[in-house]
N, C-alpha and C positions, 0 to 999 in steps of 0.2 A: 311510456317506454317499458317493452315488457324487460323483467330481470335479466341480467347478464348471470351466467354461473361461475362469474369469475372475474371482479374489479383488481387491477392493478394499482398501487398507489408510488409510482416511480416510475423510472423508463431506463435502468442499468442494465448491468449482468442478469443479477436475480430476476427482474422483471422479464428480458426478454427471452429470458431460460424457460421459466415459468408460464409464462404466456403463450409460446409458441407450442409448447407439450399439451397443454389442456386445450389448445384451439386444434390441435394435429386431431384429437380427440375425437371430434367433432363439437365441441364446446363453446356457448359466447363467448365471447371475452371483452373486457375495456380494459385500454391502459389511460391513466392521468399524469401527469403533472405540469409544474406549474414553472420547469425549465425547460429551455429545451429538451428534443429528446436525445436519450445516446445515454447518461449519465455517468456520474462520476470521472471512472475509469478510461471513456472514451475520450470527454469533456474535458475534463477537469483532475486527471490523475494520470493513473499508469502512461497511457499513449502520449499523449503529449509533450508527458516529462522526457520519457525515454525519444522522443524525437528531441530536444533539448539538450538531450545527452549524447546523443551523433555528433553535435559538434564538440562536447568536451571532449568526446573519446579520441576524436583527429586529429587537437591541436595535443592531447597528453603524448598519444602514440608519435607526434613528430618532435617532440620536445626530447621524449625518449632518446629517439634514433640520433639525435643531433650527433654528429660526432661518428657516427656507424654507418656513415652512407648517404643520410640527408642531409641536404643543407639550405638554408633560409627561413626565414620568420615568418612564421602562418600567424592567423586572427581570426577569432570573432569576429562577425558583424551581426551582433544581435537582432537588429530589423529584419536580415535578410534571414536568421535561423530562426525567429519566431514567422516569420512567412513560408518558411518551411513546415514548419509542424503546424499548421495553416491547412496547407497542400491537406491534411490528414483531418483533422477537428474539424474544417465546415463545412464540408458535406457530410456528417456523420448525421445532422437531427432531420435532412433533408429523406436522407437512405433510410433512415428509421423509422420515418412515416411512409413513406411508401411501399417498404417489407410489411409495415402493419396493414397495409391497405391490400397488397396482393394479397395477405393472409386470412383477411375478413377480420382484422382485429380493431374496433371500434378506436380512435383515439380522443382523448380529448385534454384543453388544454386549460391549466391552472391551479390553483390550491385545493385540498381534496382535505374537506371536514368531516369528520362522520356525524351524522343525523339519527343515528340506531343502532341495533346490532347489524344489522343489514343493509346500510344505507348510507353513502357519502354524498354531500354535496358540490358541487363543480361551476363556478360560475353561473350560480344561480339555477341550477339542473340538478334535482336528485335523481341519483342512481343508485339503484335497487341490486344485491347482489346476493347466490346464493352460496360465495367466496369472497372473502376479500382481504387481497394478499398485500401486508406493507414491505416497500422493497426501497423505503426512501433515501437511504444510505446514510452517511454520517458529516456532518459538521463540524468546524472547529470549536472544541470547547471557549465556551468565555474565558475574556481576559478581565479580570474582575482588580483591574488596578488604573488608578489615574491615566488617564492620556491614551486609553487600550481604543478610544476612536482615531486614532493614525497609525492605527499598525494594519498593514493590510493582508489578506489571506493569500494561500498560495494559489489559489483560484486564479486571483489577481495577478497573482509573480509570473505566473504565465501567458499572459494577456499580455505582460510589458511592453508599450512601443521600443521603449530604450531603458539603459538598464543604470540605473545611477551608479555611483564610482562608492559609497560607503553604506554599505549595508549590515546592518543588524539583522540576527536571527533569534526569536526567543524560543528557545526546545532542543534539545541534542536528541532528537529521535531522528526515522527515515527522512522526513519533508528536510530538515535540518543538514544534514550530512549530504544530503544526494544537490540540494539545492545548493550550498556550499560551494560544492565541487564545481556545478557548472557556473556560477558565477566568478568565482575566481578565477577560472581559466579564461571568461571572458572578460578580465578586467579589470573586478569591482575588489575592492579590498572589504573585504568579509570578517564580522565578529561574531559568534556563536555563544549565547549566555543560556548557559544549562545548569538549572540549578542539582540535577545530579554529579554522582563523583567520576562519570566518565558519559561520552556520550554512546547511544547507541545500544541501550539496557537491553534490548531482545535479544543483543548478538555476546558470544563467547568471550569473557573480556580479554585474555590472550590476543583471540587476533583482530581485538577492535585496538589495543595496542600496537599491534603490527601495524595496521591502516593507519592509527595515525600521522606514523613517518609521512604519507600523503599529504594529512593535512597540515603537516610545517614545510614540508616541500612549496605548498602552494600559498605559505603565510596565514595560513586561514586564522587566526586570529580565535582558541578556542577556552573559554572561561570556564570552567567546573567549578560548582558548589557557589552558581551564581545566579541570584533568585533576581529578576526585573521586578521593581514594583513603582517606576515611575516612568512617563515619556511626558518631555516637556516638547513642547514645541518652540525654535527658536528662528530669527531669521535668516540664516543659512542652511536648517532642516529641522531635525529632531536632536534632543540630549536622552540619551536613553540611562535611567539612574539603576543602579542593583546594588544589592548587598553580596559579597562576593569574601573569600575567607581569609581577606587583606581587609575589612572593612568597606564605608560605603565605596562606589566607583559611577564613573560617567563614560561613556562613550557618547561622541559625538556622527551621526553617521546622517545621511538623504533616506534611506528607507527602513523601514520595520515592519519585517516580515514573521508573522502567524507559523510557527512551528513546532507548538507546544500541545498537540493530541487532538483527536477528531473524537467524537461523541454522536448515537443513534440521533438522528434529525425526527424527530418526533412530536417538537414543541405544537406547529401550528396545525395537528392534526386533529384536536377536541377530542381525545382519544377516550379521556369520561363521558362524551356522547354518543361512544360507540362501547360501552363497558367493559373498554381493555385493557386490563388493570396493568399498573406501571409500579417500578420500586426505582427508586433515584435514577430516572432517565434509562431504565432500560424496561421493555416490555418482559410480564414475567409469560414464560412457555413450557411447555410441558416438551417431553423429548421428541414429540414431532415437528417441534416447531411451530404448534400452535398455541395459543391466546388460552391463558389456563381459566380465563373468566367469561371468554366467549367463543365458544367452537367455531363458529362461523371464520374468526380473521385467523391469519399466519401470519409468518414474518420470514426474510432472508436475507443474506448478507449483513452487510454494516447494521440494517435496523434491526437484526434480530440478534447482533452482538452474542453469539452462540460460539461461530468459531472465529479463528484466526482473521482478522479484517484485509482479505483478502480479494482480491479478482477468482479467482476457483473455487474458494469458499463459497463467493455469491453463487457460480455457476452452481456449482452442487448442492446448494442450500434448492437454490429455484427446482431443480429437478428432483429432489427430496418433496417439499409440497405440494408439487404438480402431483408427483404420482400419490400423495397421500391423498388431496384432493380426487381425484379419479378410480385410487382403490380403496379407499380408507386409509386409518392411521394404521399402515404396515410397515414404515419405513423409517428410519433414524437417521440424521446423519454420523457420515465418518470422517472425523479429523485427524486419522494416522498418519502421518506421512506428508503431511502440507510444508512444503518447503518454503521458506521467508527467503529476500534480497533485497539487500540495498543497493541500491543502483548508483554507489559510488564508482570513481575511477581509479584504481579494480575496483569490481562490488566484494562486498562479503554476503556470506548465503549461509543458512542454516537450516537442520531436518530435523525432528527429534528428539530424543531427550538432551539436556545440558548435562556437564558433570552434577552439579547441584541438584538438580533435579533427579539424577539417577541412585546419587548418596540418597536424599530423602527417601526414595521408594526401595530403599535395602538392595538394590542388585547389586549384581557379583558384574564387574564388566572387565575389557582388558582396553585400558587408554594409551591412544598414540596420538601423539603432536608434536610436529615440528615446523620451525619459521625456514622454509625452502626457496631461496631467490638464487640460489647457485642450479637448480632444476632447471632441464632443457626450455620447458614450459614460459617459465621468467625470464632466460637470458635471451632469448630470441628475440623479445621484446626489449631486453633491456629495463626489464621490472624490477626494480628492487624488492617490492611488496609481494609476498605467494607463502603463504603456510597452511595448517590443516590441523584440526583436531578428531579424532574419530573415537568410537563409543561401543563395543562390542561386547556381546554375554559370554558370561564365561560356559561353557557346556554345551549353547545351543547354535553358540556363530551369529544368534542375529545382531543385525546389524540395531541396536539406539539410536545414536547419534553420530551425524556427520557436522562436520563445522569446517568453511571455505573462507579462506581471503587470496585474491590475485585474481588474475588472467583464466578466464575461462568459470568462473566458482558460480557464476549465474547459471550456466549448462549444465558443470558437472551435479552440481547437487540434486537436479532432476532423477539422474542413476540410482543416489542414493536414496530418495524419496519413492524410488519405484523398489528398491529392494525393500524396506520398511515397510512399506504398506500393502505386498505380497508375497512379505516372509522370506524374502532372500536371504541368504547369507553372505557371509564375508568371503567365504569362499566359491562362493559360485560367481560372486564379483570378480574377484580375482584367478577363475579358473575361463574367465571370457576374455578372447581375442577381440580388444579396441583397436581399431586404426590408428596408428602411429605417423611421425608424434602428433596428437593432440591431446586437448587437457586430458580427455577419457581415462590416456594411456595412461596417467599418474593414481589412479585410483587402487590397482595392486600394489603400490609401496605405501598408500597412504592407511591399508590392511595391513 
Protein backbone atom coordinates (compact mmCIF):
# COMPACT_ATOMS: atom_id res chain seq x y z
CA UNK A 1 0.00 0.00 0.00
CA UNK A 2 1.54 3.07 -1.10
CA UNK A 3 1.81 5.94 1.99
CA UNK A 4 -0.97 7.94 2.94
CA UNK A 5 0.12 11.81 3.59
CA UNK A 6 -1.91 11.71 6.44
CA UNK A 7 -2.80 8.68 9.21
CA UNK A 8 -5.46 9.65 11.70
CA UNK A 9 -5.37 7.77 15.00
CA UNK A 10 -9.10 8.48 16.42
CA UNK A 11 -12.30 9.38 14.70
CA UNK A 12 -13.66 12.64 17.06
CA UNK A 13 -13.74 16.38 16.43
CA UNK A 14 -10.02 16.75 15.98
CA UNK A 15 -9.94 13.73 13.62
CA UNK A 16 -12.69 14.75 11.40
CA UNK A 17 -11.60 18.45 11.59
CA UNK A 18 -8.36 17.44 10.40
CA UNK A 19 -8.98 14.96 8.09
CA UNK A 20 -11.54 16.51 5.94
CA UNK A 21 -9.03 19.85 5.41
CA UNK A 22 -6.11 17.90 4.27
CA UNK A 23 -8.26 15.47 2.13
CA UNK A 24 -10.20 18.88 0.76
CA UNK A 25 -6.55 19.32 -0.20
CA UNK A 26 -6.27 16.98 -2.31
CA UNK A 27 -4.37 14.72 0.04
CA UNK A 28 -4.47 10.69 1.26
CA UNK A 29 -5.84 10.40 4.09
CA UNK A 30 -6.59 7.28 6.74
CA UNK A 31 -8.56 7.36 9.68
CA UNK A 32 -8.23 4.32 12.57
CA UNK A 33 -9.66 3.37 15.37
CA UNK A 34 -10.47 0.81 17.27
CA UNK A 35 -14.11 2.22 18.51
CA UNK A 36 -16.58 3.03 16.70
CA UNK A 37 -16.56 5.87 14.74
CA UNK A 38 -18.03 9.53 15.74
CA UNK A 39 -15.97 9.72 19.20
CA UNK A 40 -16.04 10.99 22.28
CA UNK A 41 -18.19 13.95 21.97
CA UNK A 42 -20.64 12.39 19.57
CA UNK A 43 -20.43 8.88 21.41
CA UNK A 44 -19.71 9.01 24.57
CA UNK A 45 -19.79 12.95 25.88
CA UNK A 46 -21.21 16.15 24.96
CA UNK A 47 -24.36 14.94 22.67
CA UNK A 48 -25.63 12.34 24.57
CA UNK A 49 -25.30 13.90 27.86
CA UNK A 50 -27.13 17.03 26.76
CA UNK A 51 -29.77 14.78 25.20
CA UNK A 52 -30.15 13.22 28.93
CA UNK A 53 -30.55 16.56 30.10
CA UNK A 54 -33.76 17.43 27.95
CA UNK A 55 -35.39 15.47 30.11
CA UNK A 56 -33.93 16.89 33.47
CA UNK A 57 -34.64 20.29 32.06
CA UNK A 58 -38.59 19.38 31.70
CA UNK A 59 -39.32 17.87 34.64
CA UNK A 60 -37.02 21.03 36.64
CA UNK A 61 -38.95 23.63 34.45
CA UNK A 62 -42.41 21.86 35.61
CA UNK A 63 -41.48 21.54 39.25
CA UNK A 64 -40.75 25.27 39.00
CA UNK A 65 -44.03 26.33 37.49
CA UNK A 66 -45.99 24.19 39.94
CA UNK A 67 -48.17 26.51 41.62
CA UNK A 68 -47.81 29.47 38.55
CA UNK A 69 -50.06 27.77 36.17
CA UNK A 70 -48.96 24.11 36.00
CA UNK A 71 -50.26 21.35 37.53
CA UNK A 72 -49.61 17.63 37.93
CA UNK A 73 -46.69 15.32 38.32
CA UNK A 74 -44.41 14.77 35.32
CA UNK A 75 -41.53 11.63 35.47
CA UNK A 76 -38.60 10.24 34.10
CA UNK A 77 -38.79 7.11 32.45
CA UNK A 78 -35.29 6.54 31.97
CA UNK A 79 -35.52 3.64 29.20
CA UNK A 80 -37.67 5.74 27.16
CA UNK A 81 -35.11 8.96 27.60
CA UNK A 82 -31.96 6.76 27.04
CA UNK A 83 -33.94 5.59 23.77
CA UNK A 84 -34.20 9.04 23.02
CA UNK A 85 -30.65 10.06 22.97
CA UNK A 86 -30.45 6.62 21.09
CA UNK A 87 -32.49 8.54 18.23
CA UNK A 88 -29.02 10.68 18.07
CA UNK A 89 -25.74 8.27 19.02
CA UNK A 90 -26.51 5.23 16.56
CA UNK A 91 -26.46 6.37 13.51
CA UNK A 92 -23.57 8.58 14.26
CA UNK A 93 -20.48 5.75 13.54
CA UNK A 94 -22.83 4.54 10.71
CA UNK A 95 -22.88 8.51 9.04
CA UNK A 96 -19.25 8.61 9.76
CA UNK A 97 -18.11 5.96 7.61
CA UNK A 98 -19.91 6.86 5.00
CA UNK A 99 -18.91 10.84 4.97
CA UNK A 100 -15.32 9.11 5.01
CA UNK A 101 -16.32 7.18 2.06
CA UNK A 102 -17.87 10.00 -0.11
CA UNK A 103 -14.88 11.82 0.91
CA UNK A 104 -12.12 9.13 -0.40
CA UNK A 105 -11.00 9.06 3.29
CA UNK A 106 -9.69 5.43 3.74
CA UNK A 107 -10.98 3.87 7.12
CA UNK A 108 -9.95 1.45 9.05
CA UNK A 109 -10.97 -0.46 12.03
CA UNK A 110 -8.86 -1.19 15.40
CA UNK A 111 -5.99 -0.40 17.63
CA UNK A 112 -3.32 1.65 15.96
CA UNK A 113 0.47 0.76 17.27
CA UNK A 114 3.19 2.68 15.92
CA UNK A 115 5.88 0.46 14.12
CA UNK A 116 8.35 3.77 13.39
CA UNK A 117 8.40 7.11 12.92
CA UNK A 118 6.15 6.73 10.05
CA UNK A 119 4.35 3.84 10.62
CA UNK A 120 1.36 2.41 12.59
CA UNK A 121 0.12 -0.95 12.59
CA UNK A 122 -3.80 -1.91 12.37
CA UNK A 123 -4.92 -5.26 12.64
CA UNK A 124 -2.16 -6.79 11.32
CA UNK A 125 -1.68 -4.02 8.21
CA UNK A 126 1.15 -1.42 8.44
CA UNK A 127 0.49 1.86 7.40
CA UNK A 128 2.98 4.07 6.10
CA UNK A 129 2.37 7.78 6.65
CA UNK A 130 3.86 10.96 5.56
CA UNK A 131 1.70 12.56 8.81
CA UNK A 132 0.32 11.07 11.52
CA UNK A 133 -2.04 12.83 13.61
CA UNK A 134 -3.03 11.42 17.30
CA UNK A 135 -6.48 12.56 18.04
CA UNK A 136 -7.33 9.75 20.45
CA UNK A 137 -8.86 11.76 23.15
CA UNK A 138 -9.05 11.12 26.87
CA UNK A 139 -9.79 8.44 29.34
CA UNK A 140 -10.86 8.23 32.81
CA UNK A 141 -7.82 8.49 35.08
CA UNK A 142 -7.16 5.32 37.25
CA UNK A 143 -8.75 4.64 40.28
CA UNK A 144 -5.78 3.32 42.05
CA UNK A 145 -7.81 2.09 45.28
CA UNK A 146 -9.36 -1.25 46.43
CA UNK A 147 -12.71 -2.28 44.66
CA UNK A 148 -11.95 0.68 41.64
CA UNK A 149 -13.10 -2.81 39.43
CA UNK A 150 -17.01 -1.91 40.28
CA UNK A 151 -17.12 1.52 39.83
CA UNK A 152 -18.24 2.06 36.29
CA UNK A 153 -17.29 4.92 33.77
CA UNK A 154 -19.53 7.48 32.53
CA UNK A 155 -19.39 5.96 29.15
CA UNK A 156 -21.35 3.35 30.78
CA UNK A 157 -23.75 5.76 32.98
CA UNK A 158 -25.06 6.57 29.65
CA UNK A 159 -25.66 3.19 28.23
CA UNK A 160 -27.98 2.49 31.34
CA UNK A 161 -31.02 0.21 30.59
CA UNK A 162 -32.28 1.48 34.07
CA UNK A 163 -31.09 3.54 36.44
CA UNK A 164 -30.56 2.17 40.07
CA UNK A 165 -32.27 4.25 42.93
CA UNK A 166 -28.62 4.89 45.04
CA UNK A 167 -25.98 6.08 43.44
CA UNK A 168 -22.44 7.17 44.41
CA UNK A 169 -20.31 9.60 42.35
CA UNK A 170 -16.62 9.82 43.01
CA UNK A 171 -15.25 13.51 41.73
CA UNK A 172 -17.01 17.08 42.16
CA UNK A 173 -15.96 18.09 38.57
CA UNK A 174 -18.27 18.56 35.20
CA UNK A 175 -19.19 14.46 34.90
CA UNK A 176 -20.13 14.86 38.66
CA UNK A 177 -22.45 17.84 38.98
CA UNK A 178 -24.15 17.59 35.45
CA UNK A 179 -24.66 13.68 36.03
CA UNK A 180 -26.06 14.49 39.58
CA UNK A 181 -28.56 16.68 38.28
CA UNK A 182 -29.98 14.29 35.95
CA UNK A 183 -30.15 11.51 38.06
CA UNK A 184 -31.79 12.87 40.83
CA UNK A 185 -34.53 14.37 38.89
CA UNK A 186 -34.87 10.93 37.69
CA UNK A 187 -35.23 9.41 40.94
CA UNK A 188 -32.12 7.98 42.26
CA UNK A 189 -30.97 9.47 45.56
CA UNK A 190 -27.43 10.59 44.67
CA UNK A 191 -24.06 10.94 46.88
CA UNK A 192 -21.15 13.10 45.61
CA UNK A 193 -17.65 12.35 47.33
CA UNK A 194 -15.21 15.07 46.35
CA UNK A 195 -12.38 15.11 47.99
CA UNK A 196 -12.08 18.85 47.33
CA UNK A 197 -13.38 21.86 49.64
CA UNK A 198 -16.19 22.45 47.01
CA UNK A 199 -17.25 21.09 43.97
CA UNK A 200 -16.75 22.32 40.64
CA UNK A 201 -12.83 23.78 40.89
CA UNK A 202 -13.03 25.31 37.18
CA UNK A 203 -15.87 27.53 38.03
CA UNK A 204 -16.05 31.02 40.22
CA UNK A 205 -16.57 29.72 43.68
CA UNK A 206 -19.25 32.46 44.45
CA UNK A 207 -21.64 31.17 41.97
CA UNK A 208 -20.79 27.42 42.40
CA UNK A 209 -22.19 28.60 45.91
CA UNK A 210 -25.20 30.05 44.36
CA UNK A 211 -25.86 26.52 42.41
CA UNK A 212 -25.63 24.92 45.15
CA UNK A 213 -29.06 25.85 46.64
CA UNK A 214 -29.85 23.36 43.51
CA UNK A 215 -28.16 20.72 44.78
CA UNK A 216 -30.12 20.70 48.30
CA UNK A 217 -33.12 21.43 46.44
CA UNK A 218 -32.72 18.19 44.66
CA UNK A 219 -31.06 16.40 48.12
CA UNK A 220 -28.12 15.54 46.17
CA UNK A 221 -26.30 14.35 48.95
CA UNK A 222 -22.77 16.44 48.56
CA UNK A 223 -19.47 15.45 50.80
CA UNK A 224 -16.45 17.78 50.53
CA UNK A 225 -13.05 16.96 51.64
CA UNK A 226 -14.08 13.45 51.05
CA UNK A 227 -11.26 11.24 49.69
CA UNK A 228 -12.91 7.30 48.59
CA UNK A 229 -10.35 4.78 49.17
CA UNK A 230 -12.40 1.68 49.43
CA UNK A 231 -15.52 -0.04 47.54
CA UNK A 232 -16.58 -3.14 49.03
CA UNK A 233 -18.83 -5.20 47.53
CA UNK A 234 -21.88 -6.50 49.40
CA UNK A 235 -25.02 -8.35 48.76
CA UNK A 236 -27.53 -5.68 48.27
CA UNK A 237 -24.69 -3.61 46.11
CA UNK A 238 -21.61 -1.80 47.09
CA UNK A 239 -20.40 -0.06 50.66
CA UNK A 240 -18.37 2.71 49.32
CA UNK A 241 -15.64 3.68 52.33
CA UNK A 242 -13.93 7.52 52.39
CA UNK A 243 -12.22 9.46 54.66
CA UNK A 244 -14.23 12.57 55.08
CA UNK A 245 -13.50 15.64 57.76
CA UNK A 246 -15.82 13.82 60.38
CA UNK A 247 -13.39 10.81 60.09
CA UNK A 248 -13.82 7.48 58.39
CA UNK A 249 -17.71 7.26 56.55
CA UNK A 250 -19.65 4.44 54.38
CA UNK A 251 -22.20 4.96 52.29
CA UNK A 252 -24.08 2.33 51.11
CA UNK A 253 -25.44 2.78 47.40
CA UNK A 254 -26.38 0.10 43.82
CA UNK A 255 -23.91 2.13 41.70
CA UNK A 256 -20.37 3.79 41.45
CA UNK A 257 -19.97 5.96 39.13
CA UNK A 258 -16.20 7.36 37.51
CA UNK A 259 -16.20 11.05 37.95
CA UNK A 260 -12.91 11.82 39.19
CA UNK A 261 -10.87 13.36 35.71
CA UNK A 262 -10.15 12.17 32.14
CA UNK A 263 -6.59 11.81 31.14
CA UNK A 264 -4.72 11.80 27.27
CA UNK A 265 -5.70 8.00 26.06
CA UNK A 266 -2.31 7.20 24.92
CA UNK A 267 -1.27 4.03 26.82
CA UNK A 268 -1.92 1.39 23.99
CA UNK A 269 -0.29 3.33 21.31
CA UNK A 270 3.67 1.95 21.64
CA UNK A 271 4.23 5.54 21.41
CA UNK A 272 8.45 4.62 22.10
CA UNK A 273 7.87 2.75 18.76
CA UNK A 274 7.16 5.57 17.08
CA UNK A 275 9.75 7.97 19.12
CA UNK A 276 7.23 10.27 20.55
CA UNK A 277 8.55 11.35 23.51
CA UNK A 278 5.93 11.40 26.46
CA UNK A 279 6.42 13.15 30.14
CA UNK A 280 3.73 11.67 32.84
CA UNK A 281 0.98 10.84 30.33
CA UNK A 282 1.19 13.64 28.25
CA UNK A 283 2.80 13.97 24.76
CA UNK A 284 5.69 16.67 24.93
CA UNK A 285 4.98 19.46 21.60
CA UNK A 286 6.34 22.15 20.60
CA UNK A 287 3.73 25.33 19.88
CA UNK A 288 2.38 23.72 16.76
CA UNK A 289 1.22 21.06 18.12
CA UNK A 290 3.77 18.84 17.12
CA UNK A 291 5.80 15.83 18.57
CA UNK A 292 9.11 17.74 19.72
CA UNK A 293 11.03 14.35 19.09
CA UNK A 294 9.35 13.38 15.89
CA UNK A 295 8.22 15.99 13.16
CA UNK A 296 6.34 13.63 11.40
CA UNK A 297 3.39 13.01 14.33
CA UNK A 298 0.93 15.97 15.86
CA UNK A 299 -1.53 15.74 18.26
CA UNK A 300 -5.18 17.48 18.98
CA UNK A 301 -7.64 17.92 21.30
CA UNK A 302 -7.93 15.81 24.59
CA UNK A 303 -4.46 13.87 23.29
CA UNK A 304 -2.67 16.81 22.73
CA UNK A 305 -3.85 18.27 26.29
CA UNK A 306 -2.64 21.82 24.93
CA UNK A 307 -5.87 23.66 25.65
CA UNK A 308 -9.01 23.59 27.58
CA UNK A 309 -10.54 19.81 27.05
CA UNK A 310 -12.97 20.87 25.00
CA UNK A 311 -15.42 20.04 21.87
CA UNK A 312 -13.89 23.61 19.94
CA UNK A 313 -10.59 23.16 21.37
CA UNK A 314 -10.54 19.78 19.49
CA UNK A 315 -12.17 21.53 16.45
CA UNK A 316 -9.50 24.17 16.34
CA UNK A 317 -6.72 22.06 17.46
CA UNK A 318 -7.65 19.64 14.01
CA UNK A 319 -7.71 22.81 11.90
CA UNK A 320 -4.36 24.20 13.45
CA UNK A 321 -2.48 20.89 12.23
CA UNK A 322 -4.22 20.35 9.05
CA UNK A 323 -3.14 23.65 7.94
CA UNK A 324 0.33 23.24 9.54
CA UNK A 325 0.55 20.07 7.72
CA UNK A 326 -0.17 21.49 4.31
CA UNK A 327 1.57 24.91 4.89
CA UNK A 328 4.24 24.29 7.19
CA UNK A 329 4.54 25.14 10.84
CA UNK A 330 2.81 28.72 10.51
CA UNK A 331 0.12 28.41 12.76
CA UNK A 332 -0.37 28.17 16.62
CA UNK A 333 -3.22 27.71 18.43
CA UNK A 334 -5.56 30.33 20.16
CA UNK A 335 -7.07 29.67 23.46
CA UNK A 336 -8.46 33.29 24.21
CA UNK A 337 -11.78 33.29 24.85
CA UNK A 338 -12.86 29.47 25.03
CA UNK A 339 -15.84 29.45 27.06
CA UNK A 340 -16.38 26.41 29.67
CA UNK A 341 -20.29 24.95 30.80
CA UNK A 342 -21.53 22.80 33.05
CA UNK A 343 -24.56 21.57 31.93
CA UNK A 344 -26.23 21.61 35.33
CA UNK A 345 -29.84 22.64 35.90
CA UNK A 346 -29.12 26.03 35.45
CA UNK A 347 -25.72 25.53 33.94
CA UNK A 348 -22.88 27.65 35.17
CA UNK A 349 -20.48 29.09 32.31
CA UNK A 350 -17.30 30.72 32.48
CA UNK A 351 -14.85 32.89 29.89
CA UNK A 352 -11.61 34.25 30.90
CA UNK A 353 -9.77 35.37 33.43
CA UNK A 354 -10.93 34.48 37.30
CA UNK A 355 -10.56 37.10 39.94
CA UNK A 356 -7.40 34.91 41.15
CA UNK A 357 -6.10 34.61 38.14
CA UNK A 358 -6.42 38.34 37.24
CA UNK A 359 -4.72 39.37 40.95
CA UNK A 360 -1.77 37.08 39.96
CA UNK A 361 -1.07 38.75 36.63
CA UNK A 362 -1.07 42.39 38.38
CA UNK A 363 -4.15 43.94 36.40
CA UNK A 364 -5.98 46.79 37.40
CA UNK A 365 -9.78 45.63 36.71
CA UNK A 366 -13.41 46.99 37.78
CA UNK A 367 -15.53 43.67 39.46
CA UNK A 368 -19.21 43.41 39.36
CA UNK A 369 -21.31 40.51 40.94
CA UNK A 370 -24.26 39.89 42.10
CA UNK A 371 -26.70 36.82 42.96
CA UNK A 372 -29.99 38.21 40.82
CA UNK A 373 -33.19 35.79 41.11
CA UNK A 374 -35.45 38.79 41.58
CA UNK A 375 -34.33 39.68 37.49
CA UNK A 376 -36.99 39.35 34.80
CA UNK A 377 -34.68 36.62 33.51
CA UNK A 378 -35.23 34.12 36.90
CA UNK A 379 -38.72 35.09 37.70
CA UNK A 380 -40.33 34.11 34.69
CA UNK A 381 -39.11 30.94 35.34
CA UNK A 382 -39.49 30.80 38.71
CA UNK A 383 -35.69 30.35 39.28
CA UNK A 384 -34.36 30.90 42.36
CA UNK A 385 -30.69 30.31 41.03
CA UNK A 386 -29.28 33.49 38.49
CA UNK A 387 -26.15 35.59 39.32
CA UNK A 388 -23.05 37.01 37.57
CA UNK A 389 -19.61 37.96 38.06
CA UNK A 390 -17.80 40.00 35.48
CA UNK A 391 -13.96 41.18 35.07
CA UNK A 392 -13.22 44.47 33.26
CA UNK A 393 -9.61 46.65 32.76
CA UNK A 394 -9.45 49.43 34.05
CA UNK A 395 -8.41 52.14 31.06
CA UNK A 396 -9.05 49.92 28.14
CA UNK A 397 -12.88 48.39 28.80
CA UNK A 398 -11.84 45.03 27.86
CA UNK A 399 -13.74 42.69 28.75
CA UNK A 400 -11.32 39.53 31.34
CA UNK A 401 -13.67 37.73 32.70
CA UNK A 402 -17.30 36.84 32.56
CA UNK A 403 -18.78 34.36 35.14
CA UNK A 404 -22.63 32.95 34.65
CA UNK A 405 -25.04 30.90 36.84
CA UNK A 406 -29.09 30.61 35.89
CA UNK A 407 -31.31 30.51 33.05
CA UNK A 408 -29.70 31.24 29.87
CA UNK A 409 -25.64 31.37 31.25
CA UNK A 410 -24.92 28.35 28.56
CA UNK A 411 -25.92 31.22 25.66
CA UNK A 412 -24.94 34.22 27.13
CA UNK A 413 -21.36 33.54 27.83
CA UNK A 414 -20.83 32.83 24.02
CA UNK A 415 -21.39 37.05 23.85
CA UNK A 416 -18.89 37.33 26.20
CA UNK A 417 -16.41 34.89 24.66
CA UNK A 418 -16.88 36.76 21.37
CA UNK A 419 -16.03 40.05 22.83
CA UNK A 420 -12.78 38.62 24.53
CA UNK A 421 -11.43 37.04 21.83
CA UNK A 422 -11.99 40.08 19.29
CA UNK A 423 -11.20 42.76 21.72
CA UNK A 424 -14.70 44.06 22.43
CA UNK A 425 -15.30 46.11 25.02
CA UNK A 426 -17.66 46.59 27.75
CA UNK A 427 -18.98 49.13 26.15
CA UNK A 428 -19.84 48.23 22.84
CA UNK A 429 -21.53 45.13 24.76
CA UNK A 430 -23.55 47.28 26.38
CA UNK A 431 -23.99 50.03 23.57
CA UNK A 432 -25.77 46.80 21.48
CA UNK A 433 -29.57 46.57 20.97
CA UNK A 434 -30.39 42.62 22.41
CA UNK A 435 -33.85 41.46 21.78
CA UNK A 436 -35.85 41.76 24.86
CA UNK A 437 -36.42 40.04 27.29
CA UNK A 438 -34.07 37.49 26.80
CA UNK A 439 -30.94 36.46 28.68
CA UNK A 440 -28.85 38.70 26.20
CA UNK A 441 -30.90 41.60 27.53
CA UNK A 442 -29.15 41.28 30.95
CA UNK A 443 -25.65 41.64 29.74
CA UNK A 444 -25.67 45.86 30.17
CA UNK A 445 -26.50 45.67 33.88
CA UNK A 446 -24.20 42.82 34.20
CA UNK A 447 -21.28 45.82 32.85
Amino acid sequence: MKPHDLVVIGSGTAAQVASTRVRRAGRTVAVVDHRPFGGTCALRGCDPKKMLISGAEAIDAAHRMQGHGVAGELRISWPELVAFKRTFTDPVPQKQEARYAAQGIDAFHGLARFTGRDAVTVAGQELKARHILVATGARPVPLRLPGAEHVITSDRFLELESLPQRIVLIGGGYIAAEFSHIAARAGAQVTVLQRGDRMLLHFDPDLVNWLMVKFAELRIDVRTQATAVRIEQTTNGFLVHADGPRGKEAVEVDLVVHAAGREPELEDLDLAGGHVAVSKNRLELNEYLQSVSNPLVYAAGDAAGMGPPLTPVSAHDGLVVATNILDGNRHKPDYRGVPSVAFTVPPIASVGLSESQAQAQGLKYKLKSESTPYWFTARRLAERVYGYKTLVEEGTGQILGAHIVGPCADEVINLFALAIRHNLTARDLQTTMFAYPTGASDIGYML
